[in-house]
C-alpha positions in Angstrom: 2.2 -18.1 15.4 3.9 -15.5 17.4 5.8 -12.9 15.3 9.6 -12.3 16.4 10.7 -8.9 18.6 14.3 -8.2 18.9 16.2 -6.5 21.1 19.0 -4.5 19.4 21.6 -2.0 20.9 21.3 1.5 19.3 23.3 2.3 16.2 24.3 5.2 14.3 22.0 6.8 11.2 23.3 7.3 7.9 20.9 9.9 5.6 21.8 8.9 2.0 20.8 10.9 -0.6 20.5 8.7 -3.8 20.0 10.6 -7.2 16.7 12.2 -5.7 15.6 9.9 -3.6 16.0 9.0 0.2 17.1 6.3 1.8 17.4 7.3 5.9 17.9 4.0 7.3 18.7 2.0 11.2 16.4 1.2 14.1 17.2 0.6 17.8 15.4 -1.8 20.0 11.7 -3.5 19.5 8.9 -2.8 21.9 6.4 -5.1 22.3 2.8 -4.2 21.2 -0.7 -5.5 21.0 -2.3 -4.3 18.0 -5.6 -3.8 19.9 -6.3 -4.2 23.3 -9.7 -6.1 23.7 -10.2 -9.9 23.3 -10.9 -11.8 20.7 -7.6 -12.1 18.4 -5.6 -15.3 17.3 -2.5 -14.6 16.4 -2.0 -17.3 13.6 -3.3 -14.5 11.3 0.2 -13.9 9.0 2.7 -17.1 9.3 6.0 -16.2 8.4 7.6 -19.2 5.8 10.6 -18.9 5.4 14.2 -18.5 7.3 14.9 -14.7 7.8 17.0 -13.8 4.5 16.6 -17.5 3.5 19.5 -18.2 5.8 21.8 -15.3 4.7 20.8 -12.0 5.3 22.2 -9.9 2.2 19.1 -11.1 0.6 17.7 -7.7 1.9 14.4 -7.4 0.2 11.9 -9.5 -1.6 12.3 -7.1 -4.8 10.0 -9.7 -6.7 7.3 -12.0 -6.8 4.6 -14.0 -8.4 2.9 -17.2 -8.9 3.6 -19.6 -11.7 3.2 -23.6 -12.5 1.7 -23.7 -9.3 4.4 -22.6 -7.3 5.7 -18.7 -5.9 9.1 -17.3 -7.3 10.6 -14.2 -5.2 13.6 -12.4 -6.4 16.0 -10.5 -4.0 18.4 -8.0 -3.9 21.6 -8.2 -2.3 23.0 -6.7 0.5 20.7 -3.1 -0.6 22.2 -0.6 1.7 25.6 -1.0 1.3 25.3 -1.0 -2.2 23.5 2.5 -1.9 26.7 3.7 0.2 28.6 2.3 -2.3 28.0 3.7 -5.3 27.7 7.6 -3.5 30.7 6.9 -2.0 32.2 6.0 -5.5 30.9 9.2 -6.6 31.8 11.6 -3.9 34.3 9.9 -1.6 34.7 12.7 1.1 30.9 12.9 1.7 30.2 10.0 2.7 32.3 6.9 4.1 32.1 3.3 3.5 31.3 1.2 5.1 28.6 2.7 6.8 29.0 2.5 10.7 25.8 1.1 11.7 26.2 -2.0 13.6 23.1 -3.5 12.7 24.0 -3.8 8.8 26.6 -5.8 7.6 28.8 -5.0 4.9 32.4 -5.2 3.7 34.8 -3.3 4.3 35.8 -3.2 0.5 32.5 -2.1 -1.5 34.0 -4.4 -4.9 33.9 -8.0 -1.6 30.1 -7.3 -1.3 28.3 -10.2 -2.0 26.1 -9.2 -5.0 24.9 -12.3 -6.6 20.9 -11.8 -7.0 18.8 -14.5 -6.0 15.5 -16.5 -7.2 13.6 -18.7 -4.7 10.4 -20.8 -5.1 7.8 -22.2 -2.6 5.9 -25.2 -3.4 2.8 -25.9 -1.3 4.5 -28.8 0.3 6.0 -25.6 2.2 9.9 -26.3 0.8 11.7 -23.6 -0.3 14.5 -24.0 -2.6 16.6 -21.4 -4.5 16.3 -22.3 -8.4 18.7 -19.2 -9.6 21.9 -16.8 -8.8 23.1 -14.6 -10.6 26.8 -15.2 -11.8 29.9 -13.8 -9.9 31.3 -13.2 -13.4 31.8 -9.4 -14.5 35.3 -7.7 -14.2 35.0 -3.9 -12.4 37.1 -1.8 -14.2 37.7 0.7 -11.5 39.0 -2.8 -9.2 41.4 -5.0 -11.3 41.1 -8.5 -10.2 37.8 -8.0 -9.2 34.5 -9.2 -9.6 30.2 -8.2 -9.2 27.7 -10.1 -10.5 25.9 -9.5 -13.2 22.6 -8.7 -11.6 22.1 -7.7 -7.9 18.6 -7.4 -7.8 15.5 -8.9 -9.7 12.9 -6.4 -9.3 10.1 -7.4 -11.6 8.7 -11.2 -11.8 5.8 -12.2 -14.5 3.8 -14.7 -16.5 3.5 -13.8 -19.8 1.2 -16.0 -22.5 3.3 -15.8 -25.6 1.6 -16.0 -29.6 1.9 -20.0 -29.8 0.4 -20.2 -26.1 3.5 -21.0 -24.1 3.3 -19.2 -20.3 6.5 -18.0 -19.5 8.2 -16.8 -16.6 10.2 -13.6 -17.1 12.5 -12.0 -14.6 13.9 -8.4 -14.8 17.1 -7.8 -13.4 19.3 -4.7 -11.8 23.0 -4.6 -12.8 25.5 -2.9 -10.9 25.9 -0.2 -13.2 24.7 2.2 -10.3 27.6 0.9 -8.5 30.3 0.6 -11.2 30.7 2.4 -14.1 31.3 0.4 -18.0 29.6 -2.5 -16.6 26.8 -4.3 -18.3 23.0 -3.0 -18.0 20.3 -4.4 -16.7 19.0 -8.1 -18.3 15.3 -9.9 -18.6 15.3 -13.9 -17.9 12.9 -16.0 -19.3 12.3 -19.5 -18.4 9.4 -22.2 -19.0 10.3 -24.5 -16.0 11.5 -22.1 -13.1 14.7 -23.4 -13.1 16.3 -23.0 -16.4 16.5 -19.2 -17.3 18.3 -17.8 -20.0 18.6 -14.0 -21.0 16.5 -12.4 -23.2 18.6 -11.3 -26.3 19.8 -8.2 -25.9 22.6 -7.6 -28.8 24.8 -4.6 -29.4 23.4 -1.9 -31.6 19.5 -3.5 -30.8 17.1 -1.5 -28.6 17.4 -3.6 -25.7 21.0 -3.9 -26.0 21.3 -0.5 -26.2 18.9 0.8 -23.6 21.3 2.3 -20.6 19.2 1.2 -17.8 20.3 -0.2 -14.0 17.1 -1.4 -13.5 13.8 -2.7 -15.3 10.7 -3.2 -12.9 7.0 -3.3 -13.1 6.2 -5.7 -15.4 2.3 -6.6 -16.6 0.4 -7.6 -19.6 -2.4 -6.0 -22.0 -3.5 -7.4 -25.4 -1.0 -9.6 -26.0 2.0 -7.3 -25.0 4.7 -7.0 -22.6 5.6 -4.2 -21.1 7.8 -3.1 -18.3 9.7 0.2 -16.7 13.7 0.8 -17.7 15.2 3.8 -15.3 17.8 4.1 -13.1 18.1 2.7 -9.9 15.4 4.4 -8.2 12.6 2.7 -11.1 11.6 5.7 -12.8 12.3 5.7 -16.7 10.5 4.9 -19.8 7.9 2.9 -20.6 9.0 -0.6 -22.9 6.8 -2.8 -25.2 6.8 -6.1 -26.4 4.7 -8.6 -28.8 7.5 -10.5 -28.6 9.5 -10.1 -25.3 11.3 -13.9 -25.6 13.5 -12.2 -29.0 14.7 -9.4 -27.5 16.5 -6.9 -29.3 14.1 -4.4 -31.3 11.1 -6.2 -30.9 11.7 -3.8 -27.8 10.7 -0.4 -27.8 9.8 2.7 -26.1 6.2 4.0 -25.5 6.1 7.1 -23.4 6.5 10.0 -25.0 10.6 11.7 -24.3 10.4 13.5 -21.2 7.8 11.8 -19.6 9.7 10.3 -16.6 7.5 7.0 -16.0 7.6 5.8 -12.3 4.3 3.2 -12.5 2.2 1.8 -15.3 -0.7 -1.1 -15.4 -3.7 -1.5 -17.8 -6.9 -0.5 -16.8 -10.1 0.2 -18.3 -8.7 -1.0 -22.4 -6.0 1.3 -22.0 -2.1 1.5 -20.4 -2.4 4.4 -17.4 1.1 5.8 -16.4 2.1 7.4 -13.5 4.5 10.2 -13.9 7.5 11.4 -11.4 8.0 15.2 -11.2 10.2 16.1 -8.5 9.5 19.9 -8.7 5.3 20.0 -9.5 4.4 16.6 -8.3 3.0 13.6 -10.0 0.7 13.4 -12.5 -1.6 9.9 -14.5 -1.8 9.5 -18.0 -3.5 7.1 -20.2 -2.9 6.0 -24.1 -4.4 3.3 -26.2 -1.9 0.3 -27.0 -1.0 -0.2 -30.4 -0.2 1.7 -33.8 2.6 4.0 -34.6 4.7 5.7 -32.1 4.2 8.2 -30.0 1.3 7.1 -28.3 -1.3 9.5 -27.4 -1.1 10.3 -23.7 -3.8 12.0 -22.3 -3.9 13.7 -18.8 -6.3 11.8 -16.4 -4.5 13.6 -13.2 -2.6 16.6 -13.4 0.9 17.2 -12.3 1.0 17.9 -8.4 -2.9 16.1 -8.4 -4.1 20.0 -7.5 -2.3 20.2 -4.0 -0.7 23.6 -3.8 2.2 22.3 -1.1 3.5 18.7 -0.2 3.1 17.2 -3.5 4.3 13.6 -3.7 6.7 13.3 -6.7 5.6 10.0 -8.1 3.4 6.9 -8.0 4.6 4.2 -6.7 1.6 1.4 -7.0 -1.1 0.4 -9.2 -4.2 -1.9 -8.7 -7.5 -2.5 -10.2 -10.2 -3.3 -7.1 -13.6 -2.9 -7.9 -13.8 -1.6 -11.3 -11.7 1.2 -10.3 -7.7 2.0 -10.4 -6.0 2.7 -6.7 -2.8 4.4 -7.2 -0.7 4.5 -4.1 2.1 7.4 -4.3 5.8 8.6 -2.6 6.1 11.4 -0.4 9.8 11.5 0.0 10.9 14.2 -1.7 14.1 16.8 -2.2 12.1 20.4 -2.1 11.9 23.7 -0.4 8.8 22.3 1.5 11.0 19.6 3.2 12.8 16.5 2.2 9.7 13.8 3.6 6.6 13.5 3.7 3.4 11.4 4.0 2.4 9.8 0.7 -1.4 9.6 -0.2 -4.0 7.8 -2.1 -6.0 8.0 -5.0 -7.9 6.5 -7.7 -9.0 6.6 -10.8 -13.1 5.3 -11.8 -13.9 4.2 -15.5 -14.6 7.1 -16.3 -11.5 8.9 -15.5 -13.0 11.0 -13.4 -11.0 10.2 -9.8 -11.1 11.0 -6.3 -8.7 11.0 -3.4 -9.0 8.1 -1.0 -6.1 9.2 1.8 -4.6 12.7 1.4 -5.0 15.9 2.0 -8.0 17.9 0.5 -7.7 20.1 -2.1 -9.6 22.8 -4.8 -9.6 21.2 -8.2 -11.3 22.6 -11.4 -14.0 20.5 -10.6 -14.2 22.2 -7.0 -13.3 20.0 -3.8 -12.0 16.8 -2.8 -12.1 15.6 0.2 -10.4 11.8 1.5 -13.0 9.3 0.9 -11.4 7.7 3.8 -11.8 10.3 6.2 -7.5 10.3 6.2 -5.2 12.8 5.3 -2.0 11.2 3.7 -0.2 8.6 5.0 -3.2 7.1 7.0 -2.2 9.9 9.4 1.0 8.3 10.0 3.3 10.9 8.4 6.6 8.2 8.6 4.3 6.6 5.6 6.5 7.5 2.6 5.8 5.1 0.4 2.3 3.6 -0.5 4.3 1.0 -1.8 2.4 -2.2 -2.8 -1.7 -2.5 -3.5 -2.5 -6.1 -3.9 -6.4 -7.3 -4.8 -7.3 -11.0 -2.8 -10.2 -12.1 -1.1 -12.9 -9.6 -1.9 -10.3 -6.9 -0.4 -7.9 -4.5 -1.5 -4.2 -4.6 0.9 -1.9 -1.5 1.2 1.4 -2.4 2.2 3.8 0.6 3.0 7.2 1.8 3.6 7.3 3.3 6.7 10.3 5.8 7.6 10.0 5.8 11.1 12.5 2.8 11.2 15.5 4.6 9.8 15.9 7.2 12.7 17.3 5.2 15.4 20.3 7.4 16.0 19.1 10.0 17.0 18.2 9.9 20.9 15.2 12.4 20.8 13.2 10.6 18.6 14.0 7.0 20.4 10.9 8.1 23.0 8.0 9.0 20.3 9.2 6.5 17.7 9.9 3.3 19.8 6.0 1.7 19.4 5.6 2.5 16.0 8.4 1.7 13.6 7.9 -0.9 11.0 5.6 -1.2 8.0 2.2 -0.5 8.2 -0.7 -2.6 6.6 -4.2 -2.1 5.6 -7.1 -3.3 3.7 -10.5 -2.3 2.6 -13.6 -4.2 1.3 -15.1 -1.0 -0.5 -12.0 1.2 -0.9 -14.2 3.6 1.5 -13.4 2.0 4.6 -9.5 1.1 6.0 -8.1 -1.1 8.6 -4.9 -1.8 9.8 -4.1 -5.3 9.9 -0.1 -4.4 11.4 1.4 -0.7 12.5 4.8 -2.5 13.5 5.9 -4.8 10.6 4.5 -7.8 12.3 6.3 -6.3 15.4 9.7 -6.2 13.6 10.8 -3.0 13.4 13.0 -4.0 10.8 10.8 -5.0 8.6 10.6 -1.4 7.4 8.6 -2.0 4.1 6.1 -4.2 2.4 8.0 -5.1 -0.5 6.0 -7.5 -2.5 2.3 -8.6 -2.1 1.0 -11.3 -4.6 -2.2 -13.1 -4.2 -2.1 -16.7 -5.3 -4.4 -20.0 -4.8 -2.2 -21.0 -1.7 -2.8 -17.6 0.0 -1.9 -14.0 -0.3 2.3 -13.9 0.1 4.0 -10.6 1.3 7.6 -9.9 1.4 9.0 -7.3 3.5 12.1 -5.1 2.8 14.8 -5.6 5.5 18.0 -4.8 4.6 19.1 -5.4 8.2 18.6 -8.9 9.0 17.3 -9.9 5.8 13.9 -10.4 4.2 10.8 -12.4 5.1 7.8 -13.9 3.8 4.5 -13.8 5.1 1.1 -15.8 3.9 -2.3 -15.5 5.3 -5.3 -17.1 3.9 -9.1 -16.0 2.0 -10.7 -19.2 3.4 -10.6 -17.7 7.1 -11.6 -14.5 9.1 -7.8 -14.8 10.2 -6.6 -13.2 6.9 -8.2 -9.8 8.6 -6.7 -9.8 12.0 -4.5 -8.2 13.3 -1.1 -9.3 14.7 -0.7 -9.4 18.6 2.3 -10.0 20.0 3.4 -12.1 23.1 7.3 -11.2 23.0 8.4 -15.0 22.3 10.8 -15.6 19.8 8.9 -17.5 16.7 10.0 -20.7 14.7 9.4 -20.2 11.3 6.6 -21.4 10.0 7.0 -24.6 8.2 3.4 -26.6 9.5 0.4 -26.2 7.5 -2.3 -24.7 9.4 -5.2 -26.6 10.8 -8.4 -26.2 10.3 -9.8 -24.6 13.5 -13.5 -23.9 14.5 -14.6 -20.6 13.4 -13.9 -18.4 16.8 -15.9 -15.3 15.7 -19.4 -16.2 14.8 -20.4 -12.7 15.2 -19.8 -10.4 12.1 -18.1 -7.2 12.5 -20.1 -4.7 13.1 -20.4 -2.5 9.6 -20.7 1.2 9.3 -18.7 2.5 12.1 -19.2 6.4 11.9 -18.2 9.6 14.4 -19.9 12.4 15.2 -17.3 15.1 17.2 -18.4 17.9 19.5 -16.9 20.2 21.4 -16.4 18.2 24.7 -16.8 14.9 23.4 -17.1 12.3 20.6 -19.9 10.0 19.1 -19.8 6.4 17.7 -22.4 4.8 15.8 -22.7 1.9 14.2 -24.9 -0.4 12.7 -26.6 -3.3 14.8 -25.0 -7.0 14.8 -27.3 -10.1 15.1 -27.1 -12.0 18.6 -24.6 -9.3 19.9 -25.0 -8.6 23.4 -23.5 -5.7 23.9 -20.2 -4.0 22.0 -16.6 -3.1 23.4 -15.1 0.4 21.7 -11.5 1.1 21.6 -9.6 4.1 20.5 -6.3 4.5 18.8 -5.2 8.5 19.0 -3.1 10.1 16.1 -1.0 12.5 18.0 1.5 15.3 16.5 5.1 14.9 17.3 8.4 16.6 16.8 11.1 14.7 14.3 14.4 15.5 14.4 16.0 14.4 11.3 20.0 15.5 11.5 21.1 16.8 15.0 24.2 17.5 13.3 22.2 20.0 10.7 19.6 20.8 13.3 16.7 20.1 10.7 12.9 19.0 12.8 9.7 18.3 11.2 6.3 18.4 12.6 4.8 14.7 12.3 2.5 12.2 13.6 2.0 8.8 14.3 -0.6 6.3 16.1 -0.7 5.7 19.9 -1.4 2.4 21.4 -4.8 1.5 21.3 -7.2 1.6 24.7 -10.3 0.2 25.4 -12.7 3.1 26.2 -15.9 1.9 26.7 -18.4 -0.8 26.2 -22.2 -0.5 24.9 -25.6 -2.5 24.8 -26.6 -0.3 22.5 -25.3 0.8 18.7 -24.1 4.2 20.1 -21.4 5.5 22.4 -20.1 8.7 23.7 -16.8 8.8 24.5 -16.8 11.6 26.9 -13.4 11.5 28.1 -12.5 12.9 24.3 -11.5 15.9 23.4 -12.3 17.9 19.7 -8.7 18.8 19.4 -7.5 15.5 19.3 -7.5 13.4 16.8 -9.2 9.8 17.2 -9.2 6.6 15.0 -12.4 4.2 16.5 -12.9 0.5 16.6 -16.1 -1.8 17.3 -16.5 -4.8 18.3 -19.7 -7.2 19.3 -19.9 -9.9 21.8 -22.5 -12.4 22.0 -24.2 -13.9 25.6 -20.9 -16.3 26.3 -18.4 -13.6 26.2 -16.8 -14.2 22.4 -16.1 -11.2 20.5 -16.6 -10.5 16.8 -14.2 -9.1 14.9 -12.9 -5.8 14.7 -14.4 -3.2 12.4 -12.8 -1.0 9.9 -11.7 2.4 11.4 -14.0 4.9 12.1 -11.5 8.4 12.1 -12.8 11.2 14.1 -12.2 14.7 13.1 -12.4 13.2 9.5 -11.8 14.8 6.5 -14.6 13.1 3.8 -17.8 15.1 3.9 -20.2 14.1 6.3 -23.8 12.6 4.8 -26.5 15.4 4.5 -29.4 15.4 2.5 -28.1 18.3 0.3 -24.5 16.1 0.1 -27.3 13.3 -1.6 -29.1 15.9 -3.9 -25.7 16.6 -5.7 -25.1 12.7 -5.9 -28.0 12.6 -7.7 -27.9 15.5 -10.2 -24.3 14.5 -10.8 -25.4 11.1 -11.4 -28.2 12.0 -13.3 -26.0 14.7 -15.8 -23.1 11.9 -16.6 -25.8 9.6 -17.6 -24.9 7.2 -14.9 -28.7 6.3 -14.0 -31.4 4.6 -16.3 -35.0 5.2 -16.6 -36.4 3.2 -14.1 -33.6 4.4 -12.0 -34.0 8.1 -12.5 -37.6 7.3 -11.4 -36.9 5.3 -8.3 -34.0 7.9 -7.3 -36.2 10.9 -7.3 -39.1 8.9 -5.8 -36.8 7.8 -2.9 -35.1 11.2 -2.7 -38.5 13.5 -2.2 -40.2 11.2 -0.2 -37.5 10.6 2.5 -36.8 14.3 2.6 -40.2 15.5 2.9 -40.6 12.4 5.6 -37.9 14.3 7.3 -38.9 17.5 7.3 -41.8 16.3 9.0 -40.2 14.5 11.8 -41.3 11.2 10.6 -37.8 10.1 11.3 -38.2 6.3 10.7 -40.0 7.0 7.1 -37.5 8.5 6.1 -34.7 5.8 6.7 -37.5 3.0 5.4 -37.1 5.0 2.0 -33.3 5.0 2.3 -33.2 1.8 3.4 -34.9 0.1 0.5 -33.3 2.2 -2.2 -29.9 1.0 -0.3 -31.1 -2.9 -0.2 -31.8 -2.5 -4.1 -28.4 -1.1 -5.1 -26.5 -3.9 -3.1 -27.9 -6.5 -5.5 -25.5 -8.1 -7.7 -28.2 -8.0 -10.7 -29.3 -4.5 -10.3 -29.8 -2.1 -13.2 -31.0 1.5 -11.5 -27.4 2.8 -11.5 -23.7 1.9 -13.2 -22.2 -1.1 -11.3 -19.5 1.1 -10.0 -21.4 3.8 -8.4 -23.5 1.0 -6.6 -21.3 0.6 -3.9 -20.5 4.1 -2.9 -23.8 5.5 -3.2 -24.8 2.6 -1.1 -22.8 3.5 1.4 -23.7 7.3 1.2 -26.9 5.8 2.1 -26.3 3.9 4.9 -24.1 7.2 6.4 -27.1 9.3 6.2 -29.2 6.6 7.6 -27.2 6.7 10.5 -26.9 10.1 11.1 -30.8 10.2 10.8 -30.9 7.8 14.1 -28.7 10.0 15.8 -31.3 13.4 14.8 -34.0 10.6 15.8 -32.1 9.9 19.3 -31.6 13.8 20.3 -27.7 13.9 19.5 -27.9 15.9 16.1 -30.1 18.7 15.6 -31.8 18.3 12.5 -30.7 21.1 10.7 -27.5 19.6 10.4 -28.4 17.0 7.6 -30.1 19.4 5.4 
């Protein structure tokens, strides 16, 4: 399907400032743009299902969402940035005015008429919709005699929970409009067994969980037969709440983290709960705890506050998922500081042996000594509108990154109209090895105002994303695991699209060709390098190059405030090869380039695209003294058994002295065969998890080997 691009006149930007958190918001006009510009793309790869806002558009984000009984449940919030206005404007009425004067959000002009009454919807795979639960229009505002909110305008956190006698559960956490109203109720959990009848969990006076004086509750998950999810404030950050019996309610609630801790994520991982931790000042930190016994909870430091970066910190985590035997934690950047009040966020994560390593940021000098982006990214991707790595989602062998994206909220301001107009809407990526990103969309499906990746859930009917759209409303989005479409990314033709209410049809596979795997740069002074390895039956292969460019942001003109930033160009196709090597002469070292591959067979039909290949990358580049360390460090944490402490320093002194020698080919038949053995499912040389990125270790230095083979490195350079 072809995703929608609207054409909107230019509005005015409001920059709320919400506890410590902030919300710029607006957008002016879409421009249409290809993702990439050589051939080979369907654009059936996400099909949006459902009506924008599910026909009303005050259902602004997809807050919640998950499978259960064979059907998904998503849970909205209502008419979201009016409600932020709102309750400022409560606070400090001559700051800020309501209703806010952007034309392309709709609100009332009395902040107690807003239409509050949160939402549940479920999609059965005969691809109906139908909305199963609102919220009640039922609680007086004191402040408004006469008046009315509901009693939740948001639910944030949707769940399955197996209860002791075996009965799976849906349970639904709510936000009340305490944020909005004072001496209204707090935030509820609803728990049903059908998906249509929900009641509240009990939550009686002078309980915990009547008690607790929270506006919202999100993040729910499971471990060992326990329920826990996040009370805070508005913005998500609290405590940290347990369960063995979340269905009664009242004290069988209570709280984990220790007082103080300021809890803004939380999942289990590795037999334990790990906790991510908001610090506005010194940045976040991650902390783990084993479940169970008396309170407190022993919280150990994993991470430390500010993660070792001496400026730009990002104040909290934001994401959590297990991929690969490892924990990705995705973070904010927004932040209230001397250093500025946004920022990219980054990416880390954390291996089962809580040692951890960042994946997209910025590197830094820990007391272990460097880490540098496994990626080759600083944060954000090198987008810096990336604030939020909001939503990680595991499906189909691959790990997606869904973010919020900031660049759609300064529309208002004319000077950033020219550098922002191709780029604003969420961005999303995957990774097969959590080494290696793509985009799959830079432009929120080419919606602009489809700022944010809300939800992502993967179910047996596909992997379901829900944006954040407080301007027109929310949408859904499914793509599928049983296709090569799932990867692709979205091309625009600038037609208006039907939503999506056909089931796909099978089609014959248009990319018999794999992608072409281990795309790498080398950069010089007057030009760049891309290598890759070779694809079976390609005929030749057609390189295109996206550049990340620095740009000036102007956040207030009335304040005067500009930031230095970045973003993504438009791709271009630079060049075409027979061979598995290309040198992009027309670059140049100060720029900064993100490279793509792709192979064509003898009739002309192109592969698909690889992952990126970023040059001027920040991850250390593959020597032979980069593998040594690998090794010893490998060797030291016991990580290697005794055949595989043989084969290692077998492989490791014959392909270096092979090298020395200028028996270039030896030495990559050394590597090679090492690598083949550690990509077996069964093998037992090294701990499952460091298989995969010492195989790929390997495979970088066997690249850069052909190149020293070929005449483009000088040898000395891999030692």
């Amino acid at each position: 399907m072809t995703i929608k691009s609207r054409n909107f006149p230019k509005s005015a930007m409001i920059l709320v400032v919400l506890g410590i958190t902030i919300f710029a918001v607006g957008m002016f006009g879409a421009t249409e743009v290809a993702a990439y510009p050589d051939e080979g793309f369907g654009d059936d790869a996400w099909s949006q299902m459902n009506e924008q806002g599910f026909g009303d558009r005050q259902n602004s984000w997809a807050w919640g969402m998950t499978w259960f009984d064979g059907q998904l449940y998503v849970g909205t919030n209502r008419a979201h940035f009016c409600t932020d206005v709102a309750a400022i404007h409560n606070v400090f009425p001559n700051w800020i005015d309501y209703p806010p004067s952007d034309p392309d959000i709709e609100c009332t002009p009395l902040p107690e008429d807003l239409p509050l009454q949160a939402e549940i919807w479920r999609w059965s795979p005969d691809l109906t919709w139908e909305r199963v639960f609102q919220s009640p229009n039922d609680v007086p505002i004191p402040q408004r005699p006469g008046s009315f909110v509901a009693r939740d305008v948001g639910f944030r956190g949707l769940s399955v929970f197996e209860e002791a006698d075996g009965t799976e559960a849906l349970y639904v956490t709510g936000v009340a409009p305490s944020y909005i109203w004072r001496d209204v109720p707090t935030a509820r959990i609803l728990r049903s067994t059908d998906g249509v009848n929900f009641e509240q969990v009990p939550a009686d006076p002078g309980t915990n969980l009547g008690d607790y004086p929270f506006a919202s509750m999100r993040n729910p998950f499971s471990h060992e037969g326990r329920y826990y999810i996040q009370g805070g404030a508005i913005q998500g950050s609290g405590v940290l709440l347990e369960a063995e019996d979340p269905a009664g309610g009242n004290d069988n609630f209570r709280v984990v983290s220790v007082p103080g801790q300021v809890v803004s994520s939380a999942t289990a991982f590795n037999g334990y709960i790990y906790m991510g931790l908001r610090d506005s000042a010194f940045g976040y930190s991650v902390v783990k705890a084993e479940a169970g016994g008396d309170l407190p909870y022993e919280w150990t430091t994993i991470v430390p506050e500010g993660a070792f970066l001496p400026t730009q910190t990002n104040v909290e985590t934001l994401s959590m998922e297990v991929f690969g035997g490892k924990l990705y934690i995705g973070t904010n950047g927004l932040r209230i500081a001397a250093l500025g009040l946004m920022g990219p966020a980054e990416v880390i994560r954390i291996n089962p042996d809580d040692t951890w390593d960042v994946v997209a940021g910025n590197p830094r000098l820990t007391d272990e000594g460097w880490k540098y982006p496994i990626s080759g990214f600083d944060a954000g991707f090198g987008n810096f509108f990336n604030g939020h790595m909001w939503r990680l989602e595991e499906y189909g062998d691959n790990l997606f990154l869904g973010t919020f994206d900031s660049s759609t909220t300064f529309k208002e301001i004319p000077s950033n109209e020219v550098v922002l107009a191709d780029r604003m809407g969420f961005d999303l990526f995957r990774t097969p090895n959590g080494i290696d990103w793509s985009p799959i969309t830079l432009t929120g499906f080419d919606d602009r105002f489809n700022f944010g990746v809300r939800s992502l859930h993967g179910t047996p009917n596909g992997l379901f994303l829900g944006t954040a759209n407080y301007y027109y409303g929310l949408e859904i989005y499914r793509a599928y695991d049983d296709h090569d479409f799932l990867f692709l990314p979205v091309i625009s033709n600038g037609e208006a699209a039907a939503v999506a209410q056909e089931p796909r049809q099978p089609v014959a596979d248009p990319t018999p060709l794999e992608a072409p795997e281990m795309v790498q740069t080398e950069v010089f002074s007057d030009h760049v390098v891309v290598t890759w390895e070779p694809v079976e039956d390609a005929v030749k292969y057609h390189i295109s190059r996206n550049e990340i460019i620095p740009i000036s942001l102007t956040l207030s003109s009335d304040v005067g405030i500009v930031v230095d930033a970045s973003k993504w160009t438009i791709p271009e196709l630079v060049g075409t090869s027979t061979g598995v090597t290309f040198t992009d002469d027309s670059a140049s070292s100060n720029e900064r380039y993100v490279y793509f591959v792709r192979a064509v067979d003898g009739d002309g039909v192109g592969s698909l695209q690889s992952l990126a290949a970023p040059a001027r990358s920040l991850a250390l580049p593959a020597t032979f003294g980069h593998l040594d360390g690998m090794i010893a460090d490998a060797q030291e944490r016991d990580y290697l058994s005794d055949e595989g402490i043989i084969r290692f320093d077998q492989t490791q002194v014959s392909a270096e002295t092979h090298y020395a020698a200028g028996e270039y080919q030896d030495a990559v038949d050394e590597l090679q065969s090492l690598r083949d053995d550690l990509s077996l499912d069964e093998q037992d040389l090294i701990i499952s998890w460091k298989a995969i990125e010492v195989a790929h270790f390997l495979g970088r230095l066997i690249l850069r080997i052909d190149l020293v083979d070929a005449g483009v490195l000088d040898p000395s350079t891999l030692n």
